[in-house]
C-alpha positions in Angstrom: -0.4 19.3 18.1 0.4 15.3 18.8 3.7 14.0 19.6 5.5 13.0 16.6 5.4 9.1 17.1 7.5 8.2 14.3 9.7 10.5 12.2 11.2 10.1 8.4 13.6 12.3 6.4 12.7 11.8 3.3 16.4 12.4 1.6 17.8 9.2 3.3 17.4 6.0 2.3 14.4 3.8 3.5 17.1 1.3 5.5 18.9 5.1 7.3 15.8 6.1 8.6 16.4 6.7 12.4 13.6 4.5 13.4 13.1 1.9 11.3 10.5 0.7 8.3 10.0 -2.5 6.8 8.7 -3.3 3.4 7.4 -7.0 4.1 4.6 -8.7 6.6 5.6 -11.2 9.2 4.7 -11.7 13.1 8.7 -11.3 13.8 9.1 -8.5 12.6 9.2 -6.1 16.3 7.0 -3.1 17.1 9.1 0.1 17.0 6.6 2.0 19.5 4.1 1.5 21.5 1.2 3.5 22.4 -2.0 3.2 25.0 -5.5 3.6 24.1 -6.6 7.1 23.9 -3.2 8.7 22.6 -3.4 11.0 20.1 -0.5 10.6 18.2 1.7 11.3 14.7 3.1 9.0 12.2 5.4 10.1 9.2 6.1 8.0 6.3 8.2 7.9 3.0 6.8 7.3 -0.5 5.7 3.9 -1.7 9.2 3.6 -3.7 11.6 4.7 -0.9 13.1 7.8 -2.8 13.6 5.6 -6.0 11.1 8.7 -8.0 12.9 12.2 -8.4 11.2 15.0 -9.1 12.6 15.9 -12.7 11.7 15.3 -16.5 12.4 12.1 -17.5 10.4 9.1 -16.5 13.8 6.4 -16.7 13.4 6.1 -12.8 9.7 5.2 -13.4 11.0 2.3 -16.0 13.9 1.3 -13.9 12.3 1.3 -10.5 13.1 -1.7 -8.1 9.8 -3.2 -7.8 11.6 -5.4 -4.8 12.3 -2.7 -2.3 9.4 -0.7 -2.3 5.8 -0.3 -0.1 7.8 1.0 3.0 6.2 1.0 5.7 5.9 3.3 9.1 5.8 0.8 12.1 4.9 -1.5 13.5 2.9 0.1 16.7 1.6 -1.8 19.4 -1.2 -1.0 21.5 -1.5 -2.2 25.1 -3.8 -4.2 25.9 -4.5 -5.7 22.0 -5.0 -9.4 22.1 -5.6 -11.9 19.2 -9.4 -12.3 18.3 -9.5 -8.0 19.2 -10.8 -5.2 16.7 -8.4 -2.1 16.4 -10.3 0.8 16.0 -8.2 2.8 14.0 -9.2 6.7 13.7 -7.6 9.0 11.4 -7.5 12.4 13.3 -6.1 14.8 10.1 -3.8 14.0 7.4 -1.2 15.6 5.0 2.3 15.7 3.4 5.4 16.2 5.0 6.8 20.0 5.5 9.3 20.6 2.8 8.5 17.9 0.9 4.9 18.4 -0.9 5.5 17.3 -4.2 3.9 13.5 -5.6 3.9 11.5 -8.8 2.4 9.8 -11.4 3.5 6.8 -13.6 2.8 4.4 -16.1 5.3 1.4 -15.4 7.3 -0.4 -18.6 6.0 -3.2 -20.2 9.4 -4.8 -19.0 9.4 -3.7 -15.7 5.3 -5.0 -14.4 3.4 -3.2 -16.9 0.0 -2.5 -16.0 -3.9 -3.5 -17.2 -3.3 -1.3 -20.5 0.3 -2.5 -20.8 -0.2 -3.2 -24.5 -1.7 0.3 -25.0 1.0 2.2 -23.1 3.8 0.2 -23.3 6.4 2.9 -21.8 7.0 4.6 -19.1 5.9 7.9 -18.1 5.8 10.2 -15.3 3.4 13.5 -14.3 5.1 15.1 -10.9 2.5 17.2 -9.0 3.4 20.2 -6.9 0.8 20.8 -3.7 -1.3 24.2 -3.0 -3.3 23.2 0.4 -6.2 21.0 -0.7 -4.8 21.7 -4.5 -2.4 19.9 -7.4 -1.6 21.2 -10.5 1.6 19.3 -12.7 4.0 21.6 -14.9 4.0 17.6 -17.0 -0.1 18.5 -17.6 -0.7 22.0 -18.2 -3.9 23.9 -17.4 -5.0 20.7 -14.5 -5.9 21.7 -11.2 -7.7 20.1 -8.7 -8.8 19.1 -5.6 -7.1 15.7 -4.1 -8.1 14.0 -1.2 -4.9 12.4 1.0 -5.2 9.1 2.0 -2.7 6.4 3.1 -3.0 3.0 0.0 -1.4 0.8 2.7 -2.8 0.5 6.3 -2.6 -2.7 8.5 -2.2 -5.3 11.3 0.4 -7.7 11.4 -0.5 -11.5 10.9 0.2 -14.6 13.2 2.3 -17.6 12.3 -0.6 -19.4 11.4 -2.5 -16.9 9.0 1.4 -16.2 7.5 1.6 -19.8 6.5 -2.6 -19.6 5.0 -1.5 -16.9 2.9 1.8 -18.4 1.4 -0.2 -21.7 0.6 -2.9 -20.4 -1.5 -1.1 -17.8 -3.1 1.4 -20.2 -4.0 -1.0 -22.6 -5.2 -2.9 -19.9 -7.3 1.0 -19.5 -9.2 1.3 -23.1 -9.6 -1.7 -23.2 -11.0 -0.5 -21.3 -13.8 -0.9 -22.6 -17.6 -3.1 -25.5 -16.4 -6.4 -26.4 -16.7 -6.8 -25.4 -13.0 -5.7 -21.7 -14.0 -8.6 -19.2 -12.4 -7.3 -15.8 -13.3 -6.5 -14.0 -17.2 -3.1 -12.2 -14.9 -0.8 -13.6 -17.2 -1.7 -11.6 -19.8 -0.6 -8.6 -18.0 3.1 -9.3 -19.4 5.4 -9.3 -16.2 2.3 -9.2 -13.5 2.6 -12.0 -11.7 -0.7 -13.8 -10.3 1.3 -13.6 -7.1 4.1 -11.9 -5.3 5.7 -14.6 -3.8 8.1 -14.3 -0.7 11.4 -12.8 -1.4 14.5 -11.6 0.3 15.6 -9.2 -2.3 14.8 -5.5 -1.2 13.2 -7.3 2.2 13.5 -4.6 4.8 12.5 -5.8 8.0 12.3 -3.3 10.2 14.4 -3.3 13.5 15.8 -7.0 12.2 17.4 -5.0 9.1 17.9 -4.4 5.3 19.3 -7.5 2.8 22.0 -5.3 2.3 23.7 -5.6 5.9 22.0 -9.1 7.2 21.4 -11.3 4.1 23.2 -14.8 4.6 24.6 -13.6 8.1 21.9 -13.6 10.2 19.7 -17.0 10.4 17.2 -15.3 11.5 16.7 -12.5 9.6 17.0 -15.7 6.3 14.8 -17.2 7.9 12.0 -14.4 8.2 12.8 -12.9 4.9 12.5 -16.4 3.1 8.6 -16.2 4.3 7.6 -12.6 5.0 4.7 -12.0 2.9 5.1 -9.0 -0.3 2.7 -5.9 0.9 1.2 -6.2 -2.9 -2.5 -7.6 -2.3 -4.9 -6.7 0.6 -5.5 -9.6 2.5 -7.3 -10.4 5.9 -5.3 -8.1 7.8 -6.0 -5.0 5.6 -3.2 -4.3 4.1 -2.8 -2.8 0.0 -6.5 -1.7 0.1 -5.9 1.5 -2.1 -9.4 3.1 -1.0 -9.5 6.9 -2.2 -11.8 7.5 1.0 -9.4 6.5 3.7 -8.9 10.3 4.7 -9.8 12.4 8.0 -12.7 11.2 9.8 -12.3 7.5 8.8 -12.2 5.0 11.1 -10.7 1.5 10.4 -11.5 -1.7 12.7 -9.2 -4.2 11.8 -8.6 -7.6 13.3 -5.9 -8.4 15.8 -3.3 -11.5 14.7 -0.5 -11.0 17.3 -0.3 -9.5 21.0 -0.1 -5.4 20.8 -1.9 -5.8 17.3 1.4 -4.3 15.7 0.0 -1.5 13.2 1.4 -0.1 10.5 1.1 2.3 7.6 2.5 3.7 4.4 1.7 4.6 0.8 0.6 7.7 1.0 -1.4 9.5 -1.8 -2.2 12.8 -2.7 -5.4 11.5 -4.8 -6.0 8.6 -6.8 -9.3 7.4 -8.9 -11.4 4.2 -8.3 -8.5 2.2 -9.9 -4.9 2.3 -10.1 -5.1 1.0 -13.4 -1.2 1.9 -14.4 -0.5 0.0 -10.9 1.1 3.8 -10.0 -1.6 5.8 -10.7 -2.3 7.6 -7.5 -0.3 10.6 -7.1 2.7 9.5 -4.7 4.0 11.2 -2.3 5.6 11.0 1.7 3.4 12.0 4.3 2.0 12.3 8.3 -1.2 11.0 9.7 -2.4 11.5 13.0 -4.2 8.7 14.9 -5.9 7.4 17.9 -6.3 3.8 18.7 -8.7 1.8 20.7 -9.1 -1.5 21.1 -12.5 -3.8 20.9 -11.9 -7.0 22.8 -13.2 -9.6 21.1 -14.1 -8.0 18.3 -13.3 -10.0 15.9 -16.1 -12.8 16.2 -18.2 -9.8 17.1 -18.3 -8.0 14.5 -16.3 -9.8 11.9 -18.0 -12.8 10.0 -16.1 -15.4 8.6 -15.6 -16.0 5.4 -13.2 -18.9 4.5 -12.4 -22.1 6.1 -11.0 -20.9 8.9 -12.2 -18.2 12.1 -8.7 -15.8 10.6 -10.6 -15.5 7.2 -12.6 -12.2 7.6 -12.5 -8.8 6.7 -11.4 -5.7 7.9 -13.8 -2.7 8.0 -13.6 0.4 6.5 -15.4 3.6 8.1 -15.8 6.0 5.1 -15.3 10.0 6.4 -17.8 12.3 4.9 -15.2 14.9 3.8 -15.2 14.4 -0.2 -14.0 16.8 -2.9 -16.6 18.5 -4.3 -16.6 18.5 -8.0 -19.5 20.4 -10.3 -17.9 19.8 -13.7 -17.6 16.2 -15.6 -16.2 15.0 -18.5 -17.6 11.6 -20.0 -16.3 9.3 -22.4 -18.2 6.4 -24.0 -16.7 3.3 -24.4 -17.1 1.2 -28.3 -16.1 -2.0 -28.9 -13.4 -1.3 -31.7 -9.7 -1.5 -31.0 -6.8 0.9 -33.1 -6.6 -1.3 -35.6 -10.1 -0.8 -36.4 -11.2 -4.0 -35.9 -14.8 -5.1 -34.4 -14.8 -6.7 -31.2 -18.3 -8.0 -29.1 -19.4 -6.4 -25.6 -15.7 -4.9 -25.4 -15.3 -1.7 -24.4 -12.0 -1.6 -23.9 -9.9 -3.5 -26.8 
């Protein structure tokens, strides 16, 4: 069995977890461990929400969740001899939830509290929890389902350098400012309170071994100081980051670019299953988890093997190797889509009014 890298205890909170997570991306933000290349090793995480989702009846945690302090993340791990301009080959060895603890959920969020792409069709909150048979889940909240999942962590990445920070916070606070003006390239803002962007922000910023707001906000310049531009974990970006691929299971393999000496990896959002979309924005089935890795490294890798596609030799993507372990299903259901909302109106090549 591999060493256990990094342990969680799933009833503390994210900020008295013995080793420590962070929720936000930054190059200051310091590895908690470090392995070679070659080791074989375990890596625990909590749920995307931090313990915020109980596993009861009522969905009020769902519609009152801190949208601030959430994503928490195992790391970050450094591996010796990663350099900026390397590939991280990133192999996931098996995969599963954590002893004790194999339960997930589901939810819509609240039109107040983010909403989701069919916010104005289900405007409140709700929440399936899913109790785990091996390979299986089946939800006391939707009788008579069972099924197959296939675990895979949402949230897997490398941290960035200064200078790719600073890329990121420009354009994506451009694309905000951008907002209501003729310049405007996105319909986001009708998604209610989806914002194009999320923007830097010190509430809920846990930082790993630099701290929680709760204990270093305004006292430590620092820890202001990274907070204030610490990017959100929302969006995948260069580094990999929120990809939410229902693939990423065991036998994957992940090459991802190296910003910042030791690469710095990390991991977290762990699902039980999810679809093609997480249209509700928590539509995979959550839950806390392990994954067992081993790293390599590919010097140079990135201008090997990674073509650039922006303005600048930092603007490429990561790649994803896809495992050939897939459920297996022989029975479909199939729904076709007409372009008439529930008022009854008519609309034109809309299928989903």
């Amino acid at each position: 069995m591999p060493k256990t890298l990094i342990s969680v205890d799933p009833k503390k909170l994210p900020w008295e977890q013995e080793t420590p997570v962070h929720n936000r991306w930054h190059p200051d933000i310091p590895a908690v461990a470090t392995v070679k290349e070659g080791d074989v090793f375990r890596v625990e995480t909590i749920d995307w929400t931090g313990g915020q989702i109980k596993n009861d009846d009522s969905a009020d945690d769902v519609k009152n969740v801190d949208l601030t302090q959430v994503h928490y993340l195992s790391g970050p791990i450094a591996c010796e001899g990663a350099e900026p301009g390397d590939l991280l080959k990133v192999e996931i060895l098996n995969i599963g939830p954590l002893e004790g603890d194999e339960w997930g959920f589901t939810g819509t969020f609240d039109k107040e509290n983010g909403g989701g792409f069919l916010t104005d069709h289900f405007p409140k909150a709700t929440k399936a929890c899913w109790d785990f048979e091996g390979i299986y889940c089946k939800s006391r909240h939707i009788p008579g389902v069972r099924f197959a999942g296939l675990i895979h962590p949402g949230l897997i990445g490398t941290a960035p350098s200064k200078e790719l920070l600073d890329i990121w916070n420009a354009r994506e606070s451009k694309l905000c400012s951008e907002l209501g003006t003729s310049k405007e390239k996105t319909l986001c803002s009708h998604l209610h309170t989806r914002p194009l962007a999320t923007l830097p922000e010190p509430a809920g910023a846990m930082l790993g071994k630099l701290g929680h707001v709760t204990t270093k906000a305004g006292k430590d310049d620092h820890w202001d100081a990274v907070a204030a531009t610490a990017a959100r974990t929302v969006p995948g970006r260069e580094n990999g980051g929120n990809c939410d691929i229902k693939n990423l299971t065991r036998g994957c393999t992940v090459y991802l670019p190296v910003f910042v000496e030791g690469g710095n990896l990390s991991v977290g959002d762990m699902h039980f299953s999810q679809g093609d979309g997480e249209v509700s924005f928590c539509g995979a089935i959550e839950m806390s988890g392990w994954i067992d890795f081993k790293l390599s490294v590919i010097k140079g890798g990135m201008a090997k093997y990674l073509p650039v596609v922006g303005p600048t030799p930092l603007a490429v993507n990561p790649i994803f190797e896809i495992s050939p372990l897939q459920p297996n299903y022989s029975e479909w259901l199939l729904f076709e889509g007409i372009s008439v909302d529930e008022q009854g109106e008519q609309h034109f090549l809309h299928a989903s009014p």
